[in-house]
C-alpha positions in Angstrom: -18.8 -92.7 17.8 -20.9 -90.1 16.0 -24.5 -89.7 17.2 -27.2 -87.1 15.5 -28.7 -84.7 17.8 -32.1 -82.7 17.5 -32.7 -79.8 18.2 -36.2 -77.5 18.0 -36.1 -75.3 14.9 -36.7 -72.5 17.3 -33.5 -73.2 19.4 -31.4 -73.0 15.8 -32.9 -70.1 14.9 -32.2 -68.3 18.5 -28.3 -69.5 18.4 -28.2 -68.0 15.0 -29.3 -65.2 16.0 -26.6 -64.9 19.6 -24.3 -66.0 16.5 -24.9 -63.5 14.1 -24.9 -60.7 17.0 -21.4 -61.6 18.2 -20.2 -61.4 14.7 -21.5 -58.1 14.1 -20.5 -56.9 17.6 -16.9 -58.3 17.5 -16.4 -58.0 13.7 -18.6 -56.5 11.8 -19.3 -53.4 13.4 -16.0 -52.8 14.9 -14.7 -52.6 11.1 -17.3 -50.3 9.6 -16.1 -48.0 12.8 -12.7 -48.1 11.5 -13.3 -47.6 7.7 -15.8 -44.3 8.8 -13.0 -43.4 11.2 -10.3 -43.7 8.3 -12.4 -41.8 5.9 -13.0 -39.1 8.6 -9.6 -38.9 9.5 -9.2 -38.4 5.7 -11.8 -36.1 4.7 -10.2 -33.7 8.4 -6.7 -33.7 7.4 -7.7 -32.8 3.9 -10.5 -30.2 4.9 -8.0 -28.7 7.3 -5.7 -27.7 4.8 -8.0 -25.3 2.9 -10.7 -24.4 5.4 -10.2 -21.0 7.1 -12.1 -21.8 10.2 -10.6 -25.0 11.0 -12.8 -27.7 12.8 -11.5 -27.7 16.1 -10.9 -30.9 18.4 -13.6 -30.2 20.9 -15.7 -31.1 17.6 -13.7 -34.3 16.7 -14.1 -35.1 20.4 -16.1 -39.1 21.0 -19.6 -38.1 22.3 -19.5 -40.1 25.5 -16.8 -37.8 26.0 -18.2 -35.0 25.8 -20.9 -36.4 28.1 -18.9 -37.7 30.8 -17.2 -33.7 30.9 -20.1 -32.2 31.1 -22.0 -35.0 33.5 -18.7 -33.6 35.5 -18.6 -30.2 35.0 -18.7 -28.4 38.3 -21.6 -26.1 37.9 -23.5 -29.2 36.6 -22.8 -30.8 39.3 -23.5 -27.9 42.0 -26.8 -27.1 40.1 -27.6 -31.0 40.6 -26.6 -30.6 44.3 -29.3 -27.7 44.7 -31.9 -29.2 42.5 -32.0 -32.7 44.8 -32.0 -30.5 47.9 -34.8 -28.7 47.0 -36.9 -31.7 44.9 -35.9 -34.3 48.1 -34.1 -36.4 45.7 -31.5 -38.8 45.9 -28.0 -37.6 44.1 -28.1 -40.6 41.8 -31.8 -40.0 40.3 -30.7 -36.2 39.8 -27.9 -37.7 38.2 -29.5 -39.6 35.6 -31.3 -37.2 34.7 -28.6 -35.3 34.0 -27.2 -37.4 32.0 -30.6 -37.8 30.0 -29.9 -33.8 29.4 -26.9 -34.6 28.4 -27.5 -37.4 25.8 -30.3 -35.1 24.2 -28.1 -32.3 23.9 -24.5 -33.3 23.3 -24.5 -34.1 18.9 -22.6 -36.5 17.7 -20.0 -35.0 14.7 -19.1 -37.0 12.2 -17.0 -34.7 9.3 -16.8 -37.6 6.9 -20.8 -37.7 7.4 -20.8 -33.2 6.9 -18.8 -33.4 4.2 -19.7 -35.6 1.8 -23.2 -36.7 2.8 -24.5 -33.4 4.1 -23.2 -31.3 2.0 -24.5 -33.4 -1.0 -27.8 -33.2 0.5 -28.1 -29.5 0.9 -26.8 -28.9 -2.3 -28.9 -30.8 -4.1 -32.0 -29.6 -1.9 -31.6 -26.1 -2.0 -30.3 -26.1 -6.2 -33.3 -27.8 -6.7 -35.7 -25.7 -4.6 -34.0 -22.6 -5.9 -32.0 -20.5 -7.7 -29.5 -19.8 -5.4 -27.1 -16.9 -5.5 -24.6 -15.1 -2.9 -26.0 -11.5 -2.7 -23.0 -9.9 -0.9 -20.0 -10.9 1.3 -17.6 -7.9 2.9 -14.3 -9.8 2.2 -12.0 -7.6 3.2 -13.7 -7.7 6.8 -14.4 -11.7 7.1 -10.6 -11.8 6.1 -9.8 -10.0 9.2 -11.7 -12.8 11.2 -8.8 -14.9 13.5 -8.8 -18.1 12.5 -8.3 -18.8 16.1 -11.9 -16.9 17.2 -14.8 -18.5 17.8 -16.8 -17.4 15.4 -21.2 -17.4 15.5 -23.1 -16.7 12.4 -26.2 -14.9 13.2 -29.3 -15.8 10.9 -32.2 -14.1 10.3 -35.3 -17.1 10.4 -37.3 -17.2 7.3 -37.8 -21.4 7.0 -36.1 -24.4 7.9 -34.5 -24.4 4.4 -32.0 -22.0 6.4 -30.1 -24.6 7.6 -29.3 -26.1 4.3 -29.5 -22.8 2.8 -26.0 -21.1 5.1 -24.6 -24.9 5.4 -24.1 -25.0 1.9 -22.8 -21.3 1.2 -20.3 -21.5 4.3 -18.8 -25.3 3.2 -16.0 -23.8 1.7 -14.9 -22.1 4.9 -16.3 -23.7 8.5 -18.2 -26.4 9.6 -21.5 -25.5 11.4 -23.1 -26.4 14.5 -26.8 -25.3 14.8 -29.1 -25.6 17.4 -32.1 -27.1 16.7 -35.7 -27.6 18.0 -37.9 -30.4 19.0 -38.8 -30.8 15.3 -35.7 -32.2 14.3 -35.7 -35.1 17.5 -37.6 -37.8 15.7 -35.6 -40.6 13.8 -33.8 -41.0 11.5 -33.5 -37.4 11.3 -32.4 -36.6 14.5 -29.4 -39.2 13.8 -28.6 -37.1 10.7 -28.2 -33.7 12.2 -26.2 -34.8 15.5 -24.0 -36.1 12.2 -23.9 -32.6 11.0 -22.8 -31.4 14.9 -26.4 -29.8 15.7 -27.5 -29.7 19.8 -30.8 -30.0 20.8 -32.4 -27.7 22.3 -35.5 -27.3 24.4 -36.5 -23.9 23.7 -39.5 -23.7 25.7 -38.3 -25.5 28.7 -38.1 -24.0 32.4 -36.3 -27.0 33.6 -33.1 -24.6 35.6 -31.1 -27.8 35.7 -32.0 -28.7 32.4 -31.1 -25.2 31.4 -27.8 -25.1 33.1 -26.8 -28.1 31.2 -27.5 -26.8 28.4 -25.7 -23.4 28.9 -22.6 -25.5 30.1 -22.6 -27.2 26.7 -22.7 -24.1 24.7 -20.5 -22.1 27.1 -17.7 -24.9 26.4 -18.1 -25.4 23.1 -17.8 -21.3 22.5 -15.1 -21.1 24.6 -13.3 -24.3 22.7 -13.6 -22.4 19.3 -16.1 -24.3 17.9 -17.6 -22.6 14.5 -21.7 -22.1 15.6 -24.8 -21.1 14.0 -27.8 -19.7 15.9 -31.2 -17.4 15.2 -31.4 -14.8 17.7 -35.1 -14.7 16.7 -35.6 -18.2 18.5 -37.8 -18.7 16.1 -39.4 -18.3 12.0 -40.6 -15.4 11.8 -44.4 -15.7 11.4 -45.5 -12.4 9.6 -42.3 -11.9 7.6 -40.4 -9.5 9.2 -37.6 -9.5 11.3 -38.3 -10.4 15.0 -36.2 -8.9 18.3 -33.4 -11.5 19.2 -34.4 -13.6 22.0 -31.3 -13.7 24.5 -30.6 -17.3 26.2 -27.9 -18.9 23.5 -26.3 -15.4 23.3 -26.0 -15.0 26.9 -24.9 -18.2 27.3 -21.6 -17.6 25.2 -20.8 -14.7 26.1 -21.4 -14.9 29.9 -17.6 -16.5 30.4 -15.8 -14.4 27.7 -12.7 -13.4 28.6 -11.9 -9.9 26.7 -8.2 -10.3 27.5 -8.1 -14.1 26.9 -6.5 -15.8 24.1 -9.3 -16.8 21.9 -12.0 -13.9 20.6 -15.6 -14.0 19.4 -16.8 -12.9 16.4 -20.1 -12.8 15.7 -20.8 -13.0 12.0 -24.2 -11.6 10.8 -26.2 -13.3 8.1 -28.9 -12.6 6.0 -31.2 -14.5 3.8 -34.7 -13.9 1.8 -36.6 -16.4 -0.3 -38.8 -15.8 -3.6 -41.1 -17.9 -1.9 -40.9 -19.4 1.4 -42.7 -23.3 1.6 -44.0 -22.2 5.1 -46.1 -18.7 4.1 -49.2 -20.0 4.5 -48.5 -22.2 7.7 -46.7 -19.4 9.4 -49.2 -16.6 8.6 -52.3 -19.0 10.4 -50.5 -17.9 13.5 -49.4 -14.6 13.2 -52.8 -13.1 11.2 -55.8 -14.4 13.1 -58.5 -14.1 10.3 -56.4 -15.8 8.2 -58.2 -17.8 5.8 -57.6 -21.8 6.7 -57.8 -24.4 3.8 -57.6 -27.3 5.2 -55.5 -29.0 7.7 -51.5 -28.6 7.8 -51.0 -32.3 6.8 -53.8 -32.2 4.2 -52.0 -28.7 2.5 -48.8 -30.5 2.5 -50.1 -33.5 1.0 -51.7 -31.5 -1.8 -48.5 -29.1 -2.5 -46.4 -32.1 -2.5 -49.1 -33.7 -5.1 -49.3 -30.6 -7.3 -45.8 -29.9 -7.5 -44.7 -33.9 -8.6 -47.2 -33.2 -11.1 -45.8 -30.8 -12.5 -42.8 -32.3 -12.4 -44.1 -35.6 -14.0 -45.4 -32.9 -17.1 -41.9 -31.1 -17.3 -44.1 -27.9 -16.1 -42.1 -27.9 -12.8 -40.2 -24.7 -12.1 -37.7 -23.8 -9.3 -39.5 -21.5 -6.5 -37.4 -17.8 -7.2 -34.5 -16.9 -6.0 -32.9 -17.9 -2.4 -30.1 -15.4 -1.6 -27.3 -15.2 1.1 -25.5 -11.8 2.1 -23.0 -11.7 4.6 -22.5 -8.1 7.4 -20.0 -6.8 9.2 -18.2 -9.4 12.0 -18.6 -7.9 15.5 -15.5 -8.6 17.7 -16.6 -8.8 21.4 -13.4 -8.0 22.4 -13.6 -5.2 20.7 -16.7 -4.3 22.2 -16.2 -4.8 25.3 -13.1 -2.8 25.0 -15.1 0.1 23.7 -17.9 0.3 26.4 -14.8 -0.9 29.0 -17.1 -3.7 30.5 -16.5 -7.2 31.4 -19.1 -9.2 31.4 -18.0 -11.6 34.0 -18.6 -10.0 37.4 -21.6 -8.6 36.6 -24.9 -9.8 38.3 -27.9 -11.1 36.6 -29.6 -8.2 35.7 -26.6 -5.9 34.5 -25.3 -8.9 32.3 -28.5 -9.7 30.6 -29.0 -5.8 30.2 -25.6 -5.8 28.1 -26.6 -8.9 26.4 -29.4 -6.7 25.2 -27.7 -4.1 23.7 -24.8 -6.6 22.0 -28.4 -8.7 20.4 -30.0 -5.4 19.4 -26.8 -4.5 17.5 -26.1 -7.8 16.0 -30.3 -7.6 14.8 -29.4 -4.2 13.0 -26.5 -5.6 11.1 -28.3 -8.7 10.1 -31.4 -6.1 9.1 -28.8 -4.0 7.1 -27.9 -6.5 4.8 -31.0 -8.8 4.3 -31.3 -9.1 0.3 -34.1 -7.3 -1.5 -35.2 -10.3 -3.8 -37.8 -9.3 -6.6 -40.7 -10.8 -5.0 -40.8 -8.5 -2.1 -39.9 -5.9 -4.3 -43.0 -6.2 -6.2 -45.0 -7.3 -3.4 -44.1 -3.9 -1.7 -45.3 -2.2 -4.3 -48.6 -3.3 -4.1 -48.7 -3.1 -0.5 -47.9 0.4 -0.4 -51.3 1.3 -2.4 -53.4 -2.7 -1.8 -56.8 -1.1 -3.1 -55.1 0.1 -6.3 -54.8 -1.2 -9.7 -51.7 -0.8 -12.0 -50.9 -1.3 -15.3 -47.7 -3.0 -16.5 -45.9 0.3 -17.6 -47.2 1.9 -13.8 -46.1 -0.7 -11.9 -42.7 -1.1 -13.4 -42.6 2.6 -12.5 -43.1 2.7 -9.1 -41.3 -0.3 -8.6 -38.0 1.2 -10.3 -39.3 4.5 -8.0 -39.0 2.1 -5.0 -35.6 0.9 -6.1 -34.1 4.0 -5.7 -35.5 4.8 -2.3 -34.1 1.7 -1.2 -30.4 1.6 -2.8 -30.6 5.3 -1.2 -31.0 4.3 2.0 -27.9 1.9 1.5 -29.9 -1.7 0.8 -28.6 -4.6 -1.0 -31.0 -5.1 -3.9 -30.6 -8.5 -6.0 -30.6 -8.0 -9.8 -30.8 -11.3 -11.6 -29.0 -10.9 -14.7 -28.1 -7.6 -13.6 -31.3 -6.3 -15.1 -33.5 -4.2 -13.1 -36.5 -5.3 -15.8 -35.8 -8.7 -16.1 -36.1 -8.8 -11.7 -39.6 -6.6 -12.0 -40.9 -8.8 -14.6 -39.8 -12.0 -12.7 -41.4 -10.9 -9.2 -44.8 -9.8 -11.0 -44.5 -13.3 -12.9 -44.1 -14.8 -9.6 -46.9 -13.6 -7.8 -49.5 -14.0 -10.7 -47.9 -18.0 -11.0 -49.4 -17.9 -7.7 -52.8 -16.0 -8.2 -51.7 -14.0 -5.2 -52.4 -10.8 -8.2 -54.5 -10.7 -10.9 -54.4 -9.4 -14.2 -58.0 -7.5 -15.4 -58.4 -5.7 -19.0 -55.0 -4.7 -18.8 -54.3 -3.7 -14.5 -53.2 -6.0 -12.2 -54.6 -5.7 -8.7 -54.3 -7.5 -5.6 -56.6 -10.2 -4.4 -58.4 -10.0 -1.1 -58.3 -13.1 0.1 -54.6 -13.5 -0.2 -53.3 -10.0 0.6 -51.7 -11.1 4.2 -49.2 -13.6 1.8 -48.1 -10.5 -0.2 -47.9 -8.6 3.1 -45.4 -11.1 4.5 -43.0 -10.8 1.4 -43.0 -7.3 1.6 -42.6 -6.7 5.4 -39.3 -8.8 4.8 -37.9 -5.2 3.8 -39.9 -3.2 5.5 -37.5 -2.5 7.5 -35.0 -1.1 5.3 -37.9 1.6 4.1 -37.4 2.8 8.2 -33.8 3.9 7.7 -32.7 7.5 7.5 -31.5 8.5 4.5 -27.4 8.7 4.6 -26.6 12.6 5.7 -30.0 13.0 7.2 -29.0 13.6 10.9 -31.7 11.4 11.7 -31.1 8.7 14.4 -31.1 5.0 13.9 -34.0 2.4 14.5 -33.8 1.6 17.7 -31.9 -2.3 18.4 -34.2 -4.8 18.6 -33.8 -7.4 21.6 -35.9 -9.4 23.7 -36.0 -11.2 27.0 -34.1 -13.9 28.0 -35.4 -17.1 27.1 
């Protein structure tokens, strides 16, 4: 006997939807897992046949993992112990907010995702920002690197195109894992970049149990070879030039190192420097307090987003300079370790973080050593040396060849496009007047007052490299910058 039964539209619609969910739960999703999975499995085997800093299976480890270990890690836990003692907490809340730590921190890797998503994406960013260009790479000395290390590249912090920037020029050897700030945690981005194996990090926090998760999750991902990124800077630099290293991230890696262990590591110092840098303007408001403000942040970006499509809808559009990468000298910490005969282990607090200091001063000077001298700051410096002056074309090409000299004297690495010294003064003077940061009157180009702290921050990018003693001079090197521990 068949009988019709009727049922409320809204009751259809709800078992449709309990339907639909237990098809994507049981079905749906469960395959797209295992077609990523396939394709990452794929994209490792093949990767791991021609990379020379293999990605390493603490990286390939699942998240909840990775969680769990750390959730049961046993200074985690004894820093939890103390923390509900002294808050009069129960285990369990103390515990969950662990694992909230946790969560934030731990990224989630996906090398399929790196690979041929990320990498695409930087690529394409930075090439069309751009004109990139590797400056210089010591490849004897990077060929000496164990592929076994753990190996941190060191990064001087000009803008957040860094991150693309060193992604994209390492791809053909490692896989990166950055830190990254509060700005990243919104979504979908922060998605993306636990992807592309970055940890979160609260860099201002004073949380200790946050902090000691944290450090647990760095210390164990050194320790299991896993190829990192970081800016001992903590920060972008705000004037232009180079800050003094902060010292948390390093001291957490290099707090457990064993100098007679198994694995080493290798700090890798890197160097970049920008034509133009998006941020200038935003950066300078809070390092120069009579900075001129136009506008708000949000309304500036609108209107250099609006100017620049423009341009772009005219064919006027042009790339912003020249974005270039060099590479230092690796630093072993076994090696020096071995040299100063310390281990950093035993040591208490103070004489630890004191050690740190000197290992983050030195890895500053190398990065310092080898940060490109693009033609914008070239020029830029140039005017800063004399800001009230006025120049004309033949003059300025003059003292900016003058200032070439002093500089490759005192051992920089200057970047000639086309391997033409003329060609780079002409295109950094270009540069600056596209931007009306100089001015050309009756024949001299000057400086402009109300912009001078923009041309300032180019040129202090180098600055530093004006402060070294010239080789054979006797004269003793700047002194390391460091900073406290954050």
């Amino acid at each position: 006997m068949q009988e019709l039964v009727s049922l409320p539209i809204w009751v259809v619609a709800l078992l449709g939807l309990f339907a639909g969910w237990a098809l994507a739960d049981h079905l749906v999703l469960p395959l797209l897992r295992w077609l990523l999975q396939r394709r990452s499995n794929r994209v490792i085997h093949e990767l791991n046949t021609r990379l020379h800093l293999k990605i390493q299976p603490f990286k390939l480890t699942r998240r909840q993992s990775l969680i769990d270990r750390l959730l049961f890690d046993a200074k985690v836990l004894e820093a939890a112990e103390a923390h509900a003692r002294d808050n009069g907490l129960r285990q369990e809340v103390v515990m969950a907010k662990v694992r909230r730590y946790a969560e934030e921190i731990v990224p989630a890797f996906s090398a399929y995702v790196y690979f041929r998503l990320g990498y695409a994406l930087a690529r394409t960013v930075v090439r069309s920002l751009y004109r990139v260009r590797l400056g210089h790479r010591d490849e004897e000395a990077l060929a000496t690197v164990d592929p076994q290390a753990s190996v941190v590249f060191v990064i001087n912090h000009r803008s957040n195109v860094d991150y693309l920037l060193v992604s994209y020029m390492v791809a053909e050897r490692t896989a990166l894992s950055y830190a990254v700030g509060e700005w990243a945690r919104v979504w979908p981005l922060a998605t993306l970049m636990r992807a592309m194996g970055a940890f979160f990090v609260r860099r201002d926090s004073r949380d200790p149990l946050y902090r000691r998760v944290l450090e647990r999750y760095v210390a164990t991902a050194t320790a299991e070879g896993v190829t990192q990124a970081v800016f001992p800077e903590g920060g972008l630099t705000r004037d232009g030039s180079l800050r003094p290293a902060k010292l948390g991230l390093l001291d957490y890696m290099v707090r457990g190192f064993d100098a007679r262990g198994e694995r080493d590591l290798v700090f890798v110092p890197v160097a970049v420097n920008y034509d133009r840098v998006l941020e200038d303007r935003t950066l300078l408001l809070d390092a120069v307090p009579d900075f001129e403000r136009r506008g708000s942040t949000l309304g500036n970006t609108l209107r250099f987003l609006g100017k620049n499509l423009a341009l772009l809808a005219r064919q006027r559009w042009r790339r912003f300079g020249y974005a270039c990468v060099n590479f230092g000298r690796p630093l072993s910490l076994g090696a020096w370790c071995a040299e100063r005969g310390i281990d950093l282990r035993p040591l208490d607090k103070e004489a630890r973080i004191a050690q740190v200091a000197v290992l983050a001063g030195e890895l500053m000077q190398r990065i310092g050593e080898v940060v490109p001298v693009v033609p914008v700051a070239l020029v830029a410096t140039v005017f800063t040396r004399r800001p009230e002056a006025t120049f004309s074309e033949l003059e300025l090409k003059a003292e900016a060849l003058a200032l070439w000299r002093e500089l490759e004297e005192r051992g920089a690495r200057i970047y000639i496009p086309r391997r033409d010294q003329e060609y780079a003064i002409a295109f950094g003077l270009r540069s600056l007047a596209a931007r009306h940061l100089v001015v050309e009157r009756d024949g001299l180009w000057s400086l402009l007052e109300r912009d001078r702290a923009v041309v300032h921050y180019y040129a202090r990018s180098v600055e530093h490299l004006l402060r070294r003693p010239m080789p054979g001079s006797g004269a003793p090197a700047p002194a390391p910058m460091s900073g406290a521990a954050n």
